[in-house]
N, C-alpha and C positions, 0 to 999 in steps of 0.2 A: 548210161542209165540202166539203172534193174530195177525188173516190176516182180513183185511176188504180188497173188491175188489168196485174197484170205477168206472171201465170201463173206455171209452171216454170222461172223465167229467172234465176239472180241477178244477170246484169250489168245484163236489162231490169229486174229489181227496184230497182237502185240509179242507172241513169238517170234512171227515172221520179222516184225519189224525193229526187234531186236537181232537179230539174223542181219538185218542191212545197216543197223550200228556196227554190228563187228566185224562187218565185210569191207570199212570204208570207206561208206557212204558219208558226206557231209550235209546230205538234206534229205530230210523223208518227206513226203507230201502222202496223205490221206484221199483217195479220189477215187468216187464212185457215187453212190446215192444217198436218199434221206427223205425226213416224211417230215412235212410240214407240222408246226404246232399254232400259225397263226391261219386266222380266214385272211382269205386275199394272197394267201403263196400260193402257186398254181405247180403243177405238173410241168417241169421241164425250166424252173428258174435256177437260177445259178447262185450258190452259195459258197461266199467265200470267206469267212468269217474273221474276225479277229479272233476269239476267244474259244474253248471250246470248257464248257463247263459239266463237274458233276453234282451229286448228291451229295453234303454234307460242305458246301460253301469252296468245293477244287476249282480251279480256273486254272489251264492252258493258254499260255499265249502264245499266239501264231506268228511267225516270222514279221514284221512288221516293212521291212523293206520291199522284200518278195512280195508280199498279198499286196502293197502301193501300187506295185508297175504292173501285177496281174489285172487290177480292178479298173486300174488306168486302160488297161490297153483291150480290155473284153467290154467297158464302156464302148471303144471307142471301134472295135473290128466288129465290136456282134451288137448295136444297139436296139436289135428287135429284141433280144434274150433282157430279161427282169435279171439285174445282179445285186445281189445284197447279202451285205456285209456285217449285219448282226450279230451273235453268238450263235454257238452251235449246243443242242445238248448233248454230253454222250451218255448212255445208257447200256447198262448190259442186258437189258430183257425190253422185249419188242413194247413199244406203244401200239395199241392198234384199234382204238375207237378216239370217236370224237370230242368225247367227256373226258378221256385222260388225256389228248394232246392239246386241249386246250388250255389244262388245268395246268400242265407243266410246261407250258409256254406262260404261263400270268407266273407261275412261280417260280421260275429259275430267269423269266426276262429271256428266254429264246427263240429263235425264229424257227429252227427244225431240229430233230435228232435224227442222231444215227447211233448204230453201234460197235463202230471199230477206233474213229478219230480221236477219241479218249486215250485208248487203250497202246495206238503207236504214240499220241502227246507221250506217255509216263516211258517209251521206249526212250524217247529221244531225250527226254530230261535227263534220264539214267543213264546218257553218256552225252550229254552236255553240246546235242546239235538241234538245230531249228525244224520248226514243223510247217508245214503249211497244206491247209485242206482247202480242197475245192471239191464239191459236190451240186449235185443236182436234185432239185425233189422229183419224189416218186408219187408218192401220194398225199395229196393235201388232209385239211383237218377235216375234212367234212366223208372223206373216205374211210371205212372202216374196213381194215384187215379179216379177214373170214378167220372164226375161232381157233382152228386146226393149222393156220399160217404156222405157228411153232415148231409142227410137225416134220415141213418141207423140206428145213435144212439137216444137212449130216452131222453129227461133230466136224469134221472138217470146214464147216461152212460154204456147201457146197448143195445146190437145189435138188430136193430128192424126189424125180417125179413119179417114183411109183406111189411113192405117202401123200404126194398130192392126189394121182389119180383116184387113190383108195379113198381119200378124207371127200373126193368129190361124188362119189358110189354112193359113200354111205348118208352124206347129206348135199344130194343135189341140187337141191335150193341155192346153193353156193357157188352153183356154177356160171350164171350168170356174173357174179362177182367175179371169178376167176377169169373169165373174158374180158371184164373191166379192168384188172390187174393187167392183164398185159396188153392191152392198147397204153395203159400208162406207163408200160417199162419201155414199150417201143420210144414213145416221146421221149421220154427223161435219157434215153440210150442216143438219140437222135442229138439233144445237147450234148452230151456228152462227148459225144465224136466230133463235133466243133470246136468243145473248148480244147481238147489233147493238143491239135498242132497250136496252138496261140500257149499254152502252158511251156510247151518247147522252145519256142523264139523267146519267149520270156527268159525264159533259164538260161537259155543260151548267147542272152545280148551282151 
């Protein structure tokens, strides 16, 4: 197994993971987080989707074998964890208020977005191996990202916290949010580390 981690990046998300087509790999999996576009997804549900769609009528389809026995088997080890199986949207610039993640969940028919799972789907089409994404939401629809979130990541897609400290200086109003951001990363990070070993026994049955 090779993990490359691409952060906030969709171009670094689908470098990298054209990087593990030509290294061969025979399956990429997209895995990390996502923001809710419906009310009712919470902080720490688990998304496994079938589909993962863009702007302009693109659809990704997701391993259909793999995501059966994943869904199967996270039913049935973790049934405190919310798992659903929706569409994903992928996006290359942040949603981050409530009036846009809702508008593009009625309009694309998604349950969350992200912004890497898009970007390694067109990796793996473009050498003809299967994808499969598992994600956890970060923040629901009713959470709004503080304005300067854009700021945070490097080109590398990598968290930059002196841009955060600075963006919290100068409008500390936002700092409260920034404390609400990471109790939600703690949760969502807390699924996340449950579903890893069940992802492995899967792959590995």
């Amino acid at each position: 197994m090779k993990i490359q981690v691409s952060g906030v990046s969709p171009m670094r998300a689908e470098a990298l993971a054209r990087q593990l087509c030509e290294s061969g790999c025979d399956l990429l999996i997209s895995f990390g987080i996502a923001g809710a576009l419906r009310p009712g997804i919470k902080t720490g549900d688990l998304l496994i989707p079938a589909s993962i769609k863009q702007k302009g009528g693109i659809i990704h389809e997701t391993d259909a074998d793999i995501r059966a026995r994943l869904l199967q088997a996270a039913r049935t080890a973790l049934p405190e964890l919310v798992v659903i199986d929706d569409a994903l949207l992928g996006t290359d610039t942040l949603i981050a208020n409530e009036r846009e993640k809702l508008s593009a969940g009625e309009e694309f028919g998604t349950a969350a977005a992200d912004m890497e799972s898009h970007r390694v789907a067109l990796a793996t089409e473009a050498h003809g191996l299967p994808v499969i994404v598992v994600r956890v939401v970060f923040d629901d629809a009713n959470t709004e990202l503080p304005d300067f979130a854009n700021g945070w990541v490097t080109p590398e897609g990598q968290r930059d916290y002196g841009k955060a400290l600075i963006g919290a200086v100068l409008k500390p109003w936002n700092i409260p949010k920034m404390a609400h951001l990471a109790g939600l990363s703690r949760t969502a990070h807390r699924s996340l580390r449950r579903v890893a070993p069940l992802l492995r026994s899967v792959l590995n049955a």
